[in-house]
MIDO-879280 format. One line per field, with one value per residue (C-alpha): chain; x, y, z; residue in three letters. Coordinates in pm, 1 decimal, always signed. Layout:
chain = c(A, ...)
u = c(X, ...)
v = c(Y, ...)
w = c(Z, ...)
resn = c(ALA, ...)
END
This chain:
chain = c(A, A, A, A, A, A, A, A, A, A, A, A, A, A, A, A, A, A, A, A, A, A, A, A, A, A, A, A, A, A, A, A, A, A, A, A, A, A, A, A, A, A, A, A, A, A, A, A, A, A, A, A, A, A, A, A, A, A, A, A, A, A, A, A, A, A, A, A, A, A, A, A, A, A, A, A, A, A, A, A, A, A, A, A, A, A, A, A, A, A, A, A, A, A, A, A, A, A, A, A, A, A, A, A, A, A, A, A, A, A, A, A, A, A, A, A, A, A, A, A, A, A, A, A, A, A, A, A, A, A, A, A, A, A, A, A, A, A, A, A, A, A, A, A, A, A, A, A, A, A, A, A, A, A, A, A, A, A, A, A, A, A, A, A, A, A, A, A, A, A, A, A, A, A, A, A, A, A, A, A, A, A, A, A, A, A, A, A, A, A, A, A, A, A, A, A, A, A, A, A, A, A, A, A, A, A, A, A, A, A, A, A, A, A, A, A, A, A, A, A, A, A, A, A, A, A, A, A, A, A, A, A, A, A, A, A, A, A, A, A, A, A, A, A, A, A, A, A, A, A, A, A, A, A, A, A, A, A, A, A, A, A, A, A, A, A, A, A, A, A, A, A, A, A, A, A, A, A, A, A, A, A, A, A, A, A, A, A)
u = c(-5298.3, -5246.7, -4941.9, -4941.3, -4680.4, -4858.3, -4812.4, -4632.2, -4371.3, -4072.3, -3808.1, -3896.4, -3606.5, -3531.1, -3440.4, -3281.8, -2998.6, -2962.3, -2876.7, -2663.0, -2468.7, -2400.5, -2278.8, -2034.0, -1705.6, -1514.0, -1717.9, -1662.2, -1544.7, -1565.5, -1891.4, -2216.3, -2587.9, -2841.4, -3105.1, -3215.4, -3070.8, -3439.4, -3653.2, -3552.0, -3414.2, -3220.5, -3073.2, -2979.0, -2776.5, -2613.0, -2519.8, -2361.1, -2209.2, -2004.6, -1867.6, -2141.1, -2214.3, -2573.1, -2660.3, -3043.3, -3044.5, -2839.1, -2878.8, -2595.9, -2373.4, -2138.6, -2098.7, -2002.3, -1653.7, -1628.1, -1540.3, -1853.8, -2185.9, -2497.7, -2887.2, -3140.1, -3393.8, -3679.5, -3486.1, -3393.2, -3386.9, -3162.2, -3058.6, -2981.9, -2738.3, -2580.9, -2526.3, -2293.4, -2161.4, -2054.9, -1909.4, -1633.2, -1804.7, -1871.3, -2213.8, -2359.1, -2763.4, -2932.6, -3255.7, -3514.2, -3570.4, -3978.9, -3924.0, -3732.3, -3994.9, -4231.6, -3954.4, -3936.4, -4348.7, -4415.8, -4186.3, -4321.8, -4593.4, -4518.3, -4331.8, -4706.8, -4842.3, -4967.8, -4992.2, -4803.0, -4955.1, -4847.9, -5090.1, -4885.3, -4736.2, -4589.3, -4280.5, -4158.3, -3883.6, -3964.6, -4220.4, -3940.0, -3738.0, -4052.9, -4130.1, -3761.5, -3698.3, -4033.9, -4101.6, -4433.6, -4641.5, -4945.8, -4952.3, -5267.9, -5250.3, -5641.6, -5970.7, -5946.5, -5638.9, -5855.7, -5977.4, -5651.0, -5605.0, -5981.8, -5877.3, -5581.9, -5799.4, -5567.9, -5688.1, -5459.6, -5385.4, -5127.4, -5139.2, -4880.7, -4874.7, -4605.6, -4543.9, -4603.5, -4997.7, -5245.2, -5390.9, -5776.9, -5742.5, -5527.8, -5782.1, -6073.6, -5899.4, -5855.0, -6298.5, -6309.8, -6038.8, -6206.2, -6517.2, -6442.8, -6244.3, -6465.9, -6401.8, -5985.0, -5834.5, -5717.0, -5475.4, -5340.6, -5057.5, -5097.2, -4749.6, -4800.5, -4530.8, -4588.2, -4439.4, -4663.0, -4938.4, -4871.2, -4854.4, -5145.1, -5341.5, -5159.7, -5295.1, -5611.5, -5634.5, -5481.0, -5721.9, -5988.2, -5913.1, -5683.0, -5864.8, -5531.1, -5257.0, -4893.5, -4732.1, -4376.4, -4151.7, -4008.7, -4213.8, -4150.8, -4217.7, -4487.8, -4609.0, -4588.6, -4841.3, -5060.8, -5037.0, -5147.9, -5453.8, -5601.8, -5634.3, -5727.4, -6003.3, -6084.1, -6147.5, -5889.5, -5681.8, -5353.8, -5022.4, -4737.0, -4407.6, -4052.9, -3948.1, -3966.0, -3853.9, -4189.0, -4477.4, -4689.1, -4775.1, -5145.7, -5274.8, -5275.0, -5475.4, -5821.2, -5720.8, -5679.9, -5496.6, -5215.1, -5160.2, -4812.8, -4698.2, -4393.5, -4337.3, -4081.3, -3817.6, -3853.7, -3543.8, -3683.0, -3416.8, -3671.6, -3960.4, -3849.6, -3767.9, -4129.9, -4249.6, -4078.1, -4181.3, -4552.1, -4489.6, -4325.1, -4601.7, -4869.8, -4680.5, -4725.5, -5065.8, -5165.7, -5018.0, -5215.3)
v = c(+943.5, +724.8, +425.6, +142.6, -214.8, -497.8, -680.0, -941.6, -910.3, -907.6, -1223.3, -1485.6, -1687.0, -1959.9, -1726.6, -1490.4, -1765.9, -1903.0, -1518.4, -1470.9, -1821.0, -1730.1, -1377.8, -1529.1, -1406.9, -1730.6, -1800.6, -1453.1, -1588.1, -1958.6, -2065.8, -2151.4, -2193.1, -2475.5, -2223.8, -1927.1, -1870.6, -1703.5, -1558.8, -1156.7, -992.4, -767.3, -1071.2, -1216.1, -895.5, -821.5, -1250.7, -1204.0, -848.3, -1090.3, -1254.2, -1566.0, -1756.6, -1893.7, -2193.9, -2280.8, -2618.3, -2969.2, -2967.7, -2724.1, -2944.8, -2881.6, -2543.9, -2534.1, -2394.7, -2341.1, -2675.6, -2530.4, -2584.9, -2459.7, -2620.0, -2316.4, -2208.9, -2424.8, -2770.9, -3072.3, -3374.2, -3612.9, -3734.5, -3405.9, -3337.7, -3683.5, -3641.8, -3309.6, -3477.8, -3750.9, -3500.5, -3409.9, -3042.2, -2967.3, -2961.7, -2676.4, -2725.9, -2390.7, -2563.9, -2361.7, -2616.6, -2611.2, -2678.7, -3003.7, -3077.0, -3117.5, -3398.0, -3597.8, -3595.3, -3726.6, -4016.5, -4119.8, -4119.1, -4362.7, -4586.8, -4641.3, -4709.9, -4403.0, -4272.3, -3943.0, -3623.4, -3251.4, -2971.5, -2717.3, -2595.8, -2874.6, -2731.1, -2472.6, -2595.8, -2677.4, -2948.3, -3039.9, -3130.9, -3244.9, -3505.3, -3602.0, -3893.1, -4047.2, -4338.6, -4185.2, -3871.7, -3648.3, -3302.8, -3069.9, -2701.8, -2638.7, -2772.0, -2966.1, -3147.0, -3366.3, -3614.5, -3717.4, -3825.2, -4006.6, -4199.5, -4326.7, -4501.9, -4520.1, -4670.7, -4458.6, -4086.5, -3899.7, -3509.0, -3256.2, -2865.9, -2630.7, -2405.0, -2110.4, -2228.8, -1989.2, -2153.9, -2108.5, -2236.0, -2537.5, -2609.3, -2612.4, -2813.1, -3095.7, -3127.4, -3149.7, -3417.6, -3603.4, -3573.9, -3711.3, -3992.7, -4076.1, -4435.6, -4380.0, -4306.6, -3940.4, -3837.3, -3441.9, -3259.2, -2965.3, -2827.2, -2442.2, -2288.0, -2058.7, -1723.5, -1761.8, -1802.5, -1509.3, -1262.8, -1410.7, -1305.6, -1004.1, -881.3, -1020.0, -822.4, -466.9, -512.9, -417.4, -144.4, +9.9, +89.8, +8.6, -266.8, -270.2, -642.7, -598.9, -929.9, -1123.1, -1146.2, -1517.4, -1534.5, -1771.1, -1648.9, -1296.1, -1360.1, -1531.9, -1218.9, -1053.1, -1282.5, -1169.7, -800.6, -891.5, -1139.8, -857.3, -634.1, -392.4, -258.4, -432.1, -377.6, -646.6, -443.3, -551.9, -213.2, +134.4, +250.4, +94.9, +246.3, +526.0, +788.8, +769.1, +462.1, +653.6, +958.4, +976.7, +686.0, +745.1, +418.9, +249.9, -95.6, -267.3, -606.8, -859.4, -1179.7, -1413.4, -1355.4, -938.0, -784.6, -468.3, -244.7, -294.4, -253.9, +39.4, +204.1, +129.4, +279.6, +593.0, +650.8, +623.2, +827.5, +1113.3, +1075.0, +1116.2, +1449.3, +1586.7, +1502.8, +1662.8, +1962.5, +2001.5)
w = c(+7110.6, +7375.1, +7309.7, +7535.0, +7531.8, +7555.7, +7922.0, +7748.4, +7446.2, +7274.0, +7315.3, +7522.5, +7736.9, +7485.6, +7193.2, +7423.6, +7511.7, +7169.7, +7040.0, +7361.8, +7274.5, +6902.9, +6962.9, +7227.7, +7146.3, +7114.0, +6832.0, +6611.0, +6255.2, +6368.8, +6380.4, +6095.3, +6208.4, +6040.7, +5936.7, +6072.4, +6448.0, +6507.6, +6269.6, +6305.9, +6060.4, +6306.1, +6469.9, +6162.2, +6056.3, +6408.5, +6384.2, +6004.1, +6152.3, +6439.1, +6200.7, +6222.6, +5865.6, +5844.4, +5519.0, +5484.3, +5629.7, +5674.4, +5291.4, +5245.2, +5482.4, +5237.7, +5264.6, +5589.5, +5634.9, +6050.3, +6280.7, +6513.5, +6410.2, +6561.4, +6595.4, +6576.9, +6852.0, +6653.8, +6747.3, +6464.4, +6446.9, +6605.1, +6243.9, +6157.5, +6477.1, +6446.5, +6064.7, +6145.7, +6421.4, +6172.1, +5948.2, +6182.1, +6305.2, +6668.9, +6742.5, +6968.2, +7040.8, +7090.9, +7080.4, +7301.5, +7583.0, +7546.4, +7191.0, +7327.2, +7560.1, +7254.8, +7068.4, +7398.1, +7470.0, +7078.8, +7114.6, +7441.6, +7306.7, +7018.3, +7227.6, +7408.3, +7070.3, +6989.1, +6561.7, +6607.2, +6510.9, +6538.9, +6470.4, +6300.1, +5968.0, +5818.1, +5605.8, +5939.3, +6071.5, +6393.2, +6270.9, +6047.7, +6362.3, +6564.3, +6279.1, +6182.0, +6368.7, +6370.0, +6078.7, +6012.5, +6088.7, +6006.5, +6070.1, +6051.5, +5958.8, +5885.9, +5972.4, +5601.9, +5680.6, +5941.0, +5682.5, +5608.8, +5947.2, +5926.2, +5662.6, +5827.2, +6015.3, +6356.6, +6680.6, +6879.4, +6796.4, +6992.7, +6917.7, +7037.2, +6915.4, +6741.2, +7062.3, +6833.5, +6742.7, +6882.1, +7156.6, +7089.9, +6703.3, +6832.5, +7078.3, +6836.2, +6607.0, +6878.6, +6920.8, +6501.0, +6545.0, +6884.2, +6683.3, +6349.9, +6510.7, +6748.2, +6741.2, +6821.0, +7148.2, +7108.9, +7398.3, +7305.1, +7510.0, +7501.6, +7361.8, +7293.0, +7497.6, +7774.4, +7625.7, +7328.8, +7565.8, +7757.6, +7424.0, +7273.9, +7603.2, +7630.5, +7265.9, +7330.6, +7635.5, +7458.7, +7151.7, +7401.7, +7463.5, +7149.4, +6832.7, +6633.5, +6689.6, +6560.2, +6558.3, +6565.0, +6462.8, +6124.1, +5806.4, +5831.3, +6238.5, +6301.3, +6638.0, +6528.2, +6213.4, +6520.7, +6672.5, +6413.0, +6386.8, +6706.8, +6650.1, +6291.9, +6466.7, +6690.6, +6393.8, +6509.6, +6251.1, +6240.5, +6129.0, +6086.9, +6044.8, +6092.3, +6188.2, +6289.0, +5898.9, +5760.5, +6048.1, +5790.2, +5979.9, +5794.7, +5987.2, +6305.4, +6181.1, +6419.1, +6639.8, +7005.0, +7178.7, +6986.2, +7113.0, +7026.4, +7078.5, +6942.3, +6899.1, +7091.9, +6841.5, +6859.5, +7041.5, +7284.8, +7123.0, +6839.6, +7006.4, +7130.6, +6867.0, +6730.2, +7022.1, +6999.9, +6662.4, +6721.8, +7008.1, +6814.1, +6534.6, +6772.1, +6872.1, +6546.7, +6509.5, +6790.7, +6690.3, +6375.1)
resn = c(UNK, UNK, UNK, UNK, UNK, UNK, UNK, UNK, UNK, UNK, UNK, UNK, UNK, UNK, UNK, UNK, UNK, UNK, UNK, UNK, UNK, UNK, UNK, UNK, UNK, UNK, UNK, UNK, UNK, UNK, UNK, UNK, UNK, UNK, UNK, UNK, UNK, UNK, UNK, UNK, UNK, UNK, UNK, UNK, UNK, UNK, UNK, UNK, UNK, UNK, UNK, UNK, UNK, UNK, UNK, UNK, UNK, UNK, UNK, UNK, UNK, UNK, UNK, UNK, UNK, UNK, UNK, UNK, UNK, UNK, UNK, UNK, UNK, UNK, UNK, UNK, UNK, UNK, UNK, UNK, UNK, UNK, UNK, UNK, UNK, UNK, UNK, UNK, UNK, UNK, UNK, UNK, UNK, UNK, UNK, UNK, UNK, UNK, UNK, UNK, UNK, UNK, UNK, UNK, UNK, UNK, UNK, UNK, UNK, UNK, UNK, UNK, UNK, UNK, UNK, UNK, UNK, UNK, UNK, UNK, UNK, UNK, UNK, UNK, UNK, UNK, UNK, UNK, UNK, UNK, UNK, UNK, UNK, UNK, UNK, UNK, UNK, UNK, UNK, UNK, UNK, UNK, UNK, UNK, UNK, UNK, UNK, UNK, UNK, UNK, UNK, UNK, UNK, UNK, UNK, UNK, UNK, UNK, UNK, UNK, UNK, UNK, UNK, UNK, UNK, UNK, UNK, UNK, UNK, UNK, UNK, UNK, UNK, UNK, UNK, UNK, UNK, UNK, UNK, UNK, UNK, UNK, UNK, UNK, UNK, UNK, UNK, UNK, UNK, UNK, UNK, UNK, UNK, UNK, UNK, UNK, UNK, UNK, UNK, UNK, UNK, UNK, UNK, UNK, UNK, UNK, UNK, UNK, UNK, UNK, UNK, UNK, UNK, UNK, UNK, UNK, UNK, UNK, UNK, UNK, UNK, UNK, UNK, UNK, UNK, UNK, UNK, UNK, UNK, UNK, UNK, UNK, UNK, UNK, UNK, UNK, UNK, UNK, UNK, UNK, UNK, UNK, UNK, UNK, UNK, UNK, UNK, UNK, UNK, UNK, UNK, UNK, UNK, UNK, UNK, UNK, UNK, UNK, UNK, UNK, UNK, UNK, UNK, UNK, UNK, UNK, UNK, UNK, UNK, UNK, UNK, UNK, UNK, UNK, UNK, UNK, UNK, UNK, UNK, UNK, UNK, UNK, UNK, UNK, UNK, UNK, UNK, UNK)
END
């Protein structure tokens, strides 16, 4: 059986430098994250191994215990920084810079009298951030959530995107919206990043040609369940594991091209590890 890496994978630059700034050593034993740093379970060990404490969100403030504080990959709000900052604790912002990029484009465009909306899970927590500062808000998961916005009845709707959407969905969902508010001025910027861009047209390319796919990222990753969606879409057997310790050696059994891919939050010492497994069961099922 033949095991290919997708083109694209693994972590992408912005949750690459947040992991690289928490596991500094100047902050071993000193320093708590706002949520989860990224959403990798094998990040989130290696942090707690260095010594790094982690609480849910700003509403465990008080169980913060280190002076240094850190803001996640996924952003937050300003009202979430300045209410630590208030608090007394040093603020450190590992806030992936295209995640920022989406905070500053939805308050320009309220400022030019635009309704805000962001296309997106509404309770992840980089829509939490997105939405934080803004007096009011819709956000749209699903085709069904579009009414909503209808009934709002808004002259002027200004859309931005989760970076972690899947590109074709989000694009779709912008028509339904330009076509059931046909009478509003809809202006969308377009606000998927470009590392979930390039894996989602890395998978889509690989699901061509494999006749089984093995996503390789957190349970609770958003991009990586997107991933997941294209060979699913594809109707090529998918698997979404976390790692090497859950791949069962009976999904590969009369397949011939193994694709594998990961989302932005996957380390490669993961990936590889997936990969050499697969590669070692195909071994023994070519011997038999």
């Amino acid at each position: 059986m033949e095991v290919t890496l997708a083109k694209a994978l693994g972590t992408c630059f912005g949750v690459q430098d947040a992991i690289d700034e928490a596991m500094s050593p100047e902050f071993k034993n000193s320093l708590t994250i706002v949520g989860q740093l990224v959403h990798n379970p094998q990040v989130v060990e290696k942090l707690k191994n260095n010594g790094v404490l982690l609480i849910n969100g700003i509403e465990d403030i008080d169980k913060i215990k280190t002076k240094n504080v850190m803001i996640t990959a996924h952003g937050a709000a300003d009202v979430v920084k300045n209410k630590l900052k208030e608090r007394g604790f040093t603020v450190f912002d590992a806030s992936c810079p295209l995640v920022i990029r989406v905070h500053k484009a939805i308050k320009r465009m309220v400022l030019d009298g635009y309704f805000p909306v962001v296309i997106g899970r509404g309770k992840h927590v980089e829509v939490k951030g997105i939405v934080g500062d803004l007096d009011e808000f819709y956000t749209i998961e699903d085709e069904e959530d579009i009414q909503g916005l209808v009934n709002l009845n808004k002259s002027k709707i200004g859309i931005v995107s989760q970076t972690t959407n899947q590109t074709e969905k989000t694009i779709s969902l912008i028509d339904k919206i330009k076509l059931a508010c046909k009478d509003a001025d809809v202006l969308f910027k377009n606000t998927i990043c470009k590392p979930t861009r390039d894996r989602q047209i890395a998978v889509d390319e690989i699901t061509d040609v494999t006749d089984i796919l093995i996503v390789v990222g957190g349970k609770n990753s958003s991009n990586t369940k997107k991933l997941k969606s294209v060979g699913d879409h594809k109707k090529v057997p998918s698997y979404h594991i976390e790692s090497f310790k859950e791949i069962n050696p009976d999904w590969f059994i009369n397949k011939t091209h193994c694709g594998i891919t990961a989302g932005t939050s996957t380390p490669h010492e993961v990936i590889q590890k997936v990969f050499d497994k697969i590669k070692e069961i195909s071994s023994l099922i070519s011997q038999k």
